[in-house]
N, C-alpha and C positions, 0 to 999 in steps of 0.2 A: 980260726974257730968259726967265723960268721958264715965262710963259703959251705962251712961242713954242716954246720947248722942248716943252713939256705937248701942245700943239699939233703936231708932228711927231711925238712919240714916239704920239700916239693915229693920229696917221695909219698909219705904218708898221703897229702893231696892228691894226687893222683892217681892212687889204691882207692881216696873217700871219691874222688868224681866216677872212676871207671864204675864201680860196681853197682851204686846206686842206677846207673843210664842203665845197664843187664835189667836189675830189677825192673825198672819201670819199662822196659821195652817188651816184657813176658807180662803186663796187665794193662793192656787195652781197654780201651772202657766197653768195649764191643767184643770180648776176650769172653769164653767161653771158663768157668771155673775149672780147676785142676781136679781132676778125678782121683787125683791122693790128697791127703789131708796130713800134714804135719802132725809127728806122734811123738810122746813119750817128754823126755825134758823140753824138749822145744817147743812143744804144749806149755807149757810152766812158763818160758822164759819171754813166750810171745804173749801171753795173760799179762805178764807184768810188765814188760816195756812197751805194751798200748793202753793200759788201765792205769799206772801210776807214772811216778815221774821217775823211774828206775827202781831197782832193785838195793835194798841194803843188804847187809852180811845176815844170811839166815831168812832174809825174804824168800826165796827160791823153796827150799827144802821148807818152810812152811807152808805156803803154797800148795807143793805138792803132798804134801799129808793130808792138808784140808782137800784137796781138789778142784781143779778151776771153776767149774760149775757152782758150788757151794759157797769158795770163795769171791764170785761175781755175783750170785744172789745176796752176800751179805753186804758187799762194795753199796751195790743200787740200792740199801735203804741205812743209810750210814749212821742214823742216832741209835743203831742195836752196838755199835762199836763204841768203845772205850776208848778217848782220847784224852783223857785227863793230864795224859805226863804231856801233851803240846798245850794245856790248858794255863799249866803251870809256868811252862817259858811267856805264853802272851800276856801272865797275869804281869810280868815285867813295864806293859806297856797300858797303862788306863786310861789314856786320853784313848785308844781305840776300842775303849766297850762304852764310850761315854755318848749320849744321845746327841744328835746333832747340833741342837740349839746350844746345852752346855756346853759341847766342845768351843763352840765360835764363842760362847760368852770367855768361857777360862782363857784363852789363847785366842788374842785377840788378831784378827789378821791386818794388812796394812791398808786395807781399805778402811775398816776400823779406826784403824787410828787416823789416819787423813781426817775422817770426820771427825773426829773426835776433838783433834787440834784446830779445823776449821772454824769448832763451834765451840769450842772453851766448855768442853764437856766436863760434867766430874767425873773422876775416877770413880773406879768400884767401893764400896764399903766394906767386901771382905778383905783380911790384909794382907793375906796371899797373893790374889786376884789384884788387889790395887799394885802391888810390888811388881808384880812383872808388869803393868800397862806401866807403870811409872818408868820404867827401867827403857823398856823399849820407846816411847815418846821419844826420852832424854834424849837416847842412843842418836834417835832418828835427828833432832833439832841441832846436836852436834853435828852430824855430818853436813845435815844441811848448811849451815853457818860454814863449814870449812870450806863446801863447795861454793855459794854463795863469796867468798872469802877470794878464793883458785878464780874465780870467773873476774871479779872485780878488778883481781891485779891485773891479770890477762888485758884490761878495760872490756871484757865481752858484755851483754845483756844476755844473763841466763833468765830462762821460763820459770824457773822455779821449779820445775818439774826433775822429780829423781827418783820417779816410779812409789812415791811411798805418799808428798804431801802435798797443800798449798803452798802459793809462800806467804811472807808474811809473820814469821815464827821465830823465836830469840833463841840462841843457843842457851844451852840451862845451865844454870849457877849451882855451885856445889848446897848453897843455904836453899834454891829452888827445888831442888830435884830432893833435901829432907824432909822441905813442906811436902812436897809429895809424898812422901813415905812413910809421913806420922803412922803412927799404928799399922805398920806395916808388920811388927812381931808381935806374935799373940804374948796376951798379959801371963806374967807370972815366972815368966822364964829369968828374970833378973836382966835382962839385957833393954838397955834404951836406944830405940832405934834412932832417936831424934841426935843421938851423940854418937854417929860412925868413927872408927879406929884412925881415920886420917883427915876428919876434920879439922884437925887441927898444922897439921901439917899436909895439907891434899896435895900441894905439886910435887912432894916427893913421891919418892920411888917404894914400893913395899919392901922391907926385906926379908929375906927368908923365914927368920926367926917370929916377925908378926906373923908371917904367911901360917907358919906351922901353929902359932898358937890357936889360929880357928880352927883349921884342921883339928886338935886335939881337944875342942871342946866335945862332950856330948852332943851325938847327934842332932837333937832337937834346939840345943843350943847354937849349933855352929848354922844348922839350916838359920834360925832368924839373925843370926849374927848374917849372914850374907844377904840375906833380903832386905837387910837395914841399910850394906852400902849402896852410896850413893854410885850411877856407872861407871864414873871415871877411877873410882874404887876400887870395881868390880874388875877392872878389866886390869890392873896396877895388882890386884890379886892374886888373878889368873897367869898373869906373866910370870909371876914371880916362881910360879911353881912348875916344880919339875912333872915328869909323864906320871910320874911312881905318886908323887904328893897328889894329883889332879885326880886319878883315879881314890885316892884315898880321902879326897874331900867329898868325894859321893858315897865313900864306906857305910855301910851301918843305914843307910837312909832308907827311907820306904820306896814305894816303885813312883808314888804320887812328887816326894819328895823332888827324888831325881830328876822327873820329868819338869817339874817347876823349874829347878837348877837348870836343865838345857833349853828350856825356854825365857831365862833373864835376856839372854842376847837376839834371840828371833823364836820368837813361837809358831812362825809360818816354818821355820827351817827346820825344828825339832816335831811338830806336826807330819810333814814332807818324809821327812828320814823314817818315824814308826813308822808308818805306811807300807813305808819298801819293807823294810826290816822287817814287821808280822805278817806280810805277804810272803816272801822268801821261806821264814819258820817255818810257815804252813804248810808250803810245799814239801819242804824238806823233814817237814816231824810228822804232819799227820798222819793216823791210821786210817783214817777215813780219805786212803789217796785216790780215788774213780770222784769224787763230791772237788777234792783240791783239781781235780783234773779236767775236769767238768767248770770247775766256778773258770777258771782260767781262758776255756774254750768259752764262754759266754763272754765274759768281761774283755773278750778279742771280739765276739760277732758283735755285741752292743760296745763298742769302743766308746772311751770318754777321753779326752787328752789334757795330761794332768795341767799345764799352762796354758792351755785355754784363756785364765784369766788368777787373777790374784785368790779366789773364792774355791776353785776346782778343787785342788788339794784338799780343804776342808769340807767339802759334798764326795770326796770318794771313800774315806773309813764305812759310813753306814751306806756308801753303792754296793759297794762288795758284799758288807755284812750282814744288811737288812734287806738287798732288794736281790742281787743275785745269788749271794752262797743257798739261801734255806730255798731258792726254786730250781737250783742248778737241776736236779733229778727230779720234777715235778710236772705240770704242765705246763704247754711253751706261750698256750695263751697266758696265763697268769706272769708268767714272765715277761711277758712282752706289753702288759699292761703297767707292772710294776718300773720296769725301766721307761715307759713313757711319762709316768709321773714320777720318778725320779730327776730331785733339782739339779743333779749333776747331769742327766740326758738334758734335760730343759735348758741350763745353760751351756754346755756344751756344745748343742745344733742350735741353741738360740730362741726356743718355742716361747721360752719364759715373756720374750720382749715381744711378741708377736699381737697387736692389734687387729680384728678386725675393721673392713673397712666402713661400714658401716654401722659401726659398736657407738655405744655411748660415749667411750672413751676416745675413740675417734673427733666424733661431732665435736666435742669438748675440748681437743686437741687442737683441733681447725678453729674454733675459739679464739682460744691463747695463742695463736701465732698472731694473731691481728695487732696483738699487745706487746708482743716483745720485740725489744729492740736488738737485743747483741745477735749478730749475723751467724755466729756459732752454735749458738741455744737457739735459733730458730732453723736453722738447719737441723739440727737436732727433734724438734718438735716435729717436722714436716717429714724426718726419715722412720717415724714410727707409725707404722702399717704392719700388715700380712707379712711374715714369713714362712718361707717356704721350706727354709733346709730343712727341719726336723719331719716334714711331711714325706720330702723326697729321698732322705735317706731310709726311714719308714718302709718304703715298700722297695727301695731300689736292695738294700741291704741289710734290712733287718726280716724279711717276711717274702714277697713273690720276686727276688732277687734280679738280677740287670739283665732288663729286658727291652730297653728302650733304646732308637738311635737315635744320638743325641749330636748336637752340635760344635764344635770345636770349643766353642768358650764355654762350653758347659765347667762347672754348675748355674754360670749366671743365668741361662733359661737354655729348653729342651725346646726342639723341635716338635711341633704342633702336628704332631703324627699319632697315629695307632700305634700300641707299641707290639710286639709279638706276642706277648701273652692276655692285651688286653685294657693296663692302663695308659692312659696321657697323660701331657701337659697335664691338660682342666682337671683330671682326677688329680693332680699332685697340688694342684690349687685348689680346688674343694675340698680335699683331707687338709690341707694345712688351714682354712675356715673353721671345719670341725675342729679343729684341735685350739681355737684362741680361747682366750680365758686360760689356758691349763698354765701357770705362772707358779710362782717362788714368790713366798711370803719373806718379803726382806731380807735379801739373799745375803748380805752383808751379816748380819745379826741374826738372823734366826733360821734360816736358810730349809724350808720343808714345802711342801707343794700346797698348793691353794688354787682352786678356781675360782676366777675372778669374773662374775655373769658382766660384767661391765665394760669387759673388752673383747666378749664373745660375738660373732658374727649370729646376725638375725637371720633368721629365713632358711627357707628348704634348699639342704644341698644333694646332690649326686655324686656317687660315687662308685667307678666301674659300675653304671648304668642302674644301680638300686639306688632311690630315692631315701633321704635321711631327714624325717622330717625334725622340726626346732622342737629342741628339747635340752638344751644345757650341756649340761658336761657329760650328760650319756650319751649327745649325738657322736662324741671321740668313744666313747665305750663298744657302740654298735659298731661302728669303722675299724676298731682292734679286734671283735672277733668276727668282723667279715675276713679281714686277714689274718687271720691267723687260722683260720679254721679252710682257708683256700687251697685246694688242689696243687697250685704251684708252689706253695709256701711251705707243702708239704714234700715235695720234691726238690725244692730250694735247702730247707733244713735237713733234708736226707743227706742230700750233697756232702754237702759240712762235716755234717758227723762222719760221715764215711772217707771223706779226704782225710779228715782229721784220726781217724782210727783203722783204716784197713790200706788203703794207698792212693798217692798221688791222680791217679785213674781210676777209681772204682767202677767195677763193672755195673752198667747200666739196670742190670735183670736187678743187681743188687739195692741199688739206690730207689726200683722201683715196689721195692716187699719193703724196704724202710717205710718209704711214705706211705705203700699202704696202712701198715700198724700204725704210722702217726694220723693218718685220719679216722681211722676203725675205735681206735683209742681216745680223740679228744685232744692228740697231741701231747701224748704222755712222753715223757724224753724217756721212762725206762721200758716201756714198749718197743720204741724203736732199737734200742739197745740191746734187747733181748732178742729181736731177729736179726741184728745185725751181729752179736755172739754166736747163733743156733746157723748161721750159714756156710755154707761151703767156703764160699770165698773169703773170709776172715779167717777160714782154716786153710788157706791154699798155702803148697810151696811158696809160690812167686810172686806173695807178699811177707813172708817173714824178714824180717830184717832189711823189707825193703825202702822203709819210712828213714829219714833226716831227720836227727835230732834238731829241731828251733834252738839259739842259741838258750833261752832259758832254759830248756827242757835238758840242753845238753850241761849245764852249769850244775844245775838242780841235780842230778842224777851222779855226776860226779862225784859232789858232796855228799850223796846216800849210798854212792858204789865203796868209795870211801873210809865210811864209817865216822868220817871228821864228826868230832865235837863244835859246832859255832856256838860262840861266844855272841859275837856280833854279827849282822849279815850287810855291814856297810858294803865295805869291801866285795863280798859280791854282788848286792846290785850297779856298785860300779860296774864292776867287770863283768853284767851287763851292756851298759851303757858301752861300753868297748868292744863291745861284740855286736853293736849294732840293734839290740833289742832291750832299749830302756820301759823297763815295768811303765806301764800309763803314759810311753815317751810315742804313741803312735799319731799324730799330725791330724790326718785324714782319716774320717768317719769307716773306714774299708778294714782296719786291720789288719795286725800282722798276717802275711801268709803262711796256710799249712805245707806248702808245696815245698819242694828240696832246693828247683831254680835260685832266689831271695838269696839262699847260706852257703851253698856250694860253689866258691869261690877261694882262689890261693890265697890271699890276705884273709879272710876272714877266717879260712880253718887254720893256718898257720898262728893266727891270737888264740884258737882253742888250744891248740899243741901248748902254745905257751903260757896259757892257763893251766893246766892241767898240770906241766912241771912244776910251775909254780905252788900252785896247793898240794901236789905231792911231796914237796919239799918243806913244807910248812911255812912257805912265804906270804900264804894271804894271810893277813891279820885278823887275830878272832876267831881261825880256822884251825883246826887242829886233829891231826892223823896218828896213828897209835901203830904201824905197821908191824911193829914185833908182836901187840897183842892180836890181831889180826890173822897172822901166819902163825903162831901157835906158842909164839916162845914166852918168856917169861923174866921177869928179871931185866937188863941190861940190853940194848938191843943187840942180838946177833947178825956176825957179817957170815955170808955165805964163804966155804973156801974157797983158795984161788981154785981149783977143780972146776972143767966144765959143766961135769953133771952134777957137781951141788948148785952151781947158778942156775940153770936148766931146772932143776928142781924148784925152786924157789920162784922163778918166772913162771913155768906153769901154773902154780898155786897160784898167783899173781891173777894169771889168766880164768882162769875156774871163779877166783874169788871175785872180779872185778864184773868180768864178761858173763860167764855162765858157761863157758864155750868157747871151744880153741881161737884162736888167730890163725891165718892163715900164716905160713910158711916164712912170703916175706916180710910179713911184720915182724915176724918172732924172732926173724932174722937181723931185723933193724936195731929191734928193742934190746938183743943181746950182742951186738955191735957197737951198740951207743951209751948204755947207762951208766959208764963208768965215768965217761966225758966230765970232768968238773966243770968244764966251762959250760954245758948245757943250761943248769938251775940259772945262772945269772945270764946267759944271754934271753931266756924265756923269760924272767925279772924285766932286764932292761926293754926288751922288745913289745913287754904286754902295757907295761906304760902304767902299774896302779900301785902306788908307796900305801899299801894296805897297814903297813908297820906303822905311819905317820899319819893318824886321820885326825880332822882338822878340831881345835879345841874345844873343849867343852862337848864334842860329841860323845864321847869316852864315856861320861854320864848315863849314860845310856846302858849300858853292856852289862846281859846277863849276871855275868862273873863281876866278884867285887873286888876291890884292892886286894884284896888276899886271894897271888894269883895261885891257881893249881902246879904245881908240880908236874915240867913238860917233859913227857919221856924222851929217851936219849932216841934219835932219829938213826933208822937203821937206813943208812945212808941208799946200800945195793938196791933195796925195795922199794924206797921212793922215785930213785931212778928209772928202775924198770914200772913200776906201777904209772908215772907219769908219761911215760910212753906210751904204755898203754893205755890208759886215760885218754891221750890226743889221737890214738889210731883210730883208722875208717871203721873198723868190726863197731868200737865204742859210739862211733859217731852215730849210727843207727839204729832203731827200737823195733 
């Protein structure tokens, strides 16, 4: 079975490498447009696999009734659309509509707490709030004590350091951790938090029967019943319960609920997780998909990388929601302003920490090093100056794009050259001047932008040869619409959008009528979208279907080709993460690529093949395909008979419903050679590597659906076969 497997899955690769090379070999960027223009359904199908993130069941034939034109004018101003029912899945998640300061206050991160236990802070007053910092401290002190513990027998000398605290910290006693918890359940509910269910007996084990009787309190009873145990409680709890029972202890709760419940054990981790999860939804529910498609392609050119630092995670909910999604279709200066003061840009490239060198705070700096003695904190004092990253990547790749020759060890410094279009070195050192002071008001706790005149550089700088004279935080304002409103930055962001929406090579003429309407316009993104719609060459032959789905775009689209129901979207931002393209997992300030090179590779389209079986079988978790109501029937799922032309029948549909549009020959050939395979579904299982069925405890909490699971229709075995086939084929692989 693996040879034969091994053997399909090179086939299918080899249909997706050859054909996309054809395509791109007919669009030269010095290619003359095609004097025919794609007509009729392939009008239709090429609207929606460059504007959204694929097509659902009845996308298509909507479409075409409204008309692509109509339907692209309405795309480009997206609050005329009705998205209410994806309103309703993200209302699941409240910590992501929550203002930034609250989110960091409610859900505290581990930087948080380190201070917290450094300095013998008190807890919250609310008793919600107090219960989870309570919980997670504990958590933390225990481990540390075990580790402290493991090192000691070793005889090693640990740092004390476990990524979370100081040392110095006592593991916490069951009578500690109630102090901590007093008034942790609101009054009235008859329940005393200060008397948890195994105080009295703590080192045993829960049994089922205790376990069950929380579970079966009243909602509001059983939530303060668990925020009263103490963790080693909590977690003697948790064990005790089966998959069925754990989903059934989040029953009935609220969404606010919930989300406290996943965050007793890490509120960084259940933070982390919404994130992916109402990023995914989005994609996958919204009607407003040109804005989801769009925020996406922003949130790749202005990159932030979610581990950067302990803090990331909790500065990208309001990146996406407040500074990119509402300017994705707007102006690119405004945009480009907003991510520069955005705390998640600023720590991200590091601007936040960036002193001038002759600032107040400098002077003041030079100071205190005279005074301090530990060699580490005065290293430290003396490494605080000008930064330059967030300057350098500013113009190299957010705005008049890489145009400089640079030196082997770059980024640690450029060659002190002219660059080809104009700026230097010293220009990338004087915009990173203008830009000090632009800092994060306690990034830890409160985490929002603030300019700080105190660690602003004095005096007149230059930049690309105009003079900028001292004036605060507007000398960085003047420097963002010198760039942004620049020639090249116009032909830089043309680029972009047109790799990203017509082809790998976009013809020249074409990228140069973008930038013109982006300068004519003020840098309007629907400007340039609306000549890059109205052209020949986004209508040509020999680019339809010539674009590589990105592994997300290709994940995304499956799930909306589909029709799956998700419950949860863990699961596929794993498989993501397996595909090479973890949401916020990109390193380096540059971005995933829009180009086909990056994905078109045997190993990585062989994990799509066996993604795609997998979700057409119903093996990722939380995902869920309905193929009999899909194909028309009703009732019980029906098997095609043994007859060829009833399977034939059924695979076309297959094909029309998925695609839009035949498969070629030998696909069709594969797909009807192969889907009977029992052994396929579990070699694409074992080989894609993601026990989606088993996700890790207490995340479950989380999930749309509540213990009272839906009713799974019976799996029409033939069509998932063949539909996951065709899911992993090269036709699918491209938009």
């Amino acid at each position: 079975m693996s040879s034969m497997w091994t053997l399909l899955s090179g086939i299918l690769c080899v249909l997706m490498v050859e054909q996309p090379m054809v395509a791109a070999a007919s669009t030269k960027k010095d290619a003359a447009p095609s004097v025919q223009k794609i007509q009729g359904d392939e009008r239709v199908l090429h609207v929606v696999n460059r504007f959204t993130f694929g097509a659902r069941p009845g996308d298509v034939a909507a479409l075409h009734a409204m008309g692509e034109k109509e339907w692209f004018e309405r795309q480009l101003n997206p609050l005329s659309i009705d998205d209410s029912a994806l309103d309703v899945r993200l209302a699941m998640f409240p910590a992501m509509q929550m203002e930034q300061a609250e989110l960091m206050r409610r859900y505290p991160s581990p930087a948080v707490l380190r201070q917290m236990i450094a300095k013998d802070e008190p807890l919250p007053a609310d008793p919600v709030e107090r219960a989870i910092y309570a919980d997670q401290i504990a958590f933390y002190k225990a481990a540390k004590a075990k580790k402290e513990a493991e090192q000691a027998a070793a005889g090693k000398n640990g740092s004390g350091e476990d990524g979370m605290a100081s040392a110095g910290v006592d593991g916490p006693t069951a009578k500690g951790v109630v102090e901590m918890k007093k008034n942790a359940a609101l009054p009235g509910d008859g329940v005393d938090p200060a008397t948890p269910a195994m105080a009295a007996h703590e080192e045993q084990f829960y049994s089922g029967l205790e376990a069950v009787k929380v579970i079966n309190l009243p909602p509001d009873q059983r939530m303060q019943r668990i925020l009263a145990m103490p963790p080693e409680e909590l977690v003697r709890f948790r064990k005790s319960l089966s998959r069925s029972e754990l989903l059934a202890a989040a029953d009935d709760l609220s969404p606010m609920q919930r989300e406290t419940l996943a965050a007793l054990q890490g509120s960084a981790r259940m933070v982390g997780a919404e994130l992916l999860e109402t990023r995914m939804l989005r994609d996958i529910y919204s009607e407003r998909q040109l804005e989801a498609v769009l925020t996406d392609f922003w949130l790749n050119h202005f990159n932030v990388y979610i581990k950067k630092n302990q803090n990331e995670l909790y500065l990208l909910p309001a990146y996406e929601r407040d500074v990119i999604r509402p300017r994705a279709l707007g102006k690119f200066e405004d945009l480009l302003v907003a991510t520069a003061k955005s705390p998640a840009m600023l720590m991200y490239l590091d601007n936040w920490q960036s002193i001038g060198p002759d600032s107040m705070a400098a002077r003041n700096g030079g100071k205190l090093a005279k005074f301090v003695q530990n060699p580490q904190v005065k290293q430290a004092v003396k490494d605080r100056g000008l930064n330059e990253n967030y300057a350098r990547e500013l113009m190299e790749l957010h705005t008049l794009g890489v145009q400089c020759e640079v030196s082997a060890d770059r980024p640690v410094k450029m060659l002190q050259k002219a660059c080809g279009r104009g700026y230097t070195q010293q220009d990338v050192t004087q915009v990173a001047e203008v830009l000090t002071g632009w800092t994060v008001d306690q990034p830890n706790r409160i985490g929002v932008y603030r300019f700080e005149e105190r660690r602003h550089e004095p005096g007149t700088k230059t930049v690309l040869g105009k003079k900028i004279g001292e004036n605060g935080e507007s000398e960085g304002l003047e420097v963002l619409h010198m760039l942004a409103t620049s020639p090249a930055t116009a032909q830089f962001i043309s680029m972009k959008l047109a790799v990203r929406f017509v082809s790998d090579t976009p013809p020249q003429a074409l990228v140069d009528r973008m930038a013109k309407s982006f300068s004519a316009s003020g840098g309007d993104i629907r400007a340039v979208l609306r000549t890059m719609f109205d052209s020949a060459e986004f209508w040509s032959p020999e680019v339809y279907r010539a674009k590589v789905k990105t592994p997300e775009e290709f994940v995304v689209s499956a799930v909306r080709a589909s029709g799956a129901e998700v419950t949860t979207a863990v699961p596929l931002f794993q498989a993501l993460e397996k595909l090479g393209m973890p949401l916020y997992g990109m390193q380096t300030p540059n971005g995933y690529s829009w180009m086909a090179e990056p994905w078109v590779n045997s190993g990585d389209l062989v994990n799509r093949l066996n993604f795609a079986v997998s979700l057409s079988s119903d093996r990722i978790g939380g995902v869920q395909t309905d193929w009999t109501r899909l194909l028309g029937g009703s009732g019980s799922a029906r098997s095609a008979s043994s007859s060829g032309d009833s399977v034939a029948e059924k695979e076309k549909k297959l094909e029309a419903m998925l695609l839009g549009q035949a498969v070629s020959d030998r696909t069709r050939e594969t797909v009807l050679a192969q889907f009977r395979d029992q052994m396929t579904q579990q070699q694409a299982e074992k080989s894609f590597g993601i026990r989606a069925n088993e996700p890790e405890p207490m995340a479950q909490v989380l999930n749309i659906s509540s213990a009272k699971q839906r009713t799974r229709p019976p799996l029409d075995r033939e069509a998932a076969g063949m539909a996951g086939l065709l899911l992993g084929s090269p036709e699918f692989q491209r938009r």
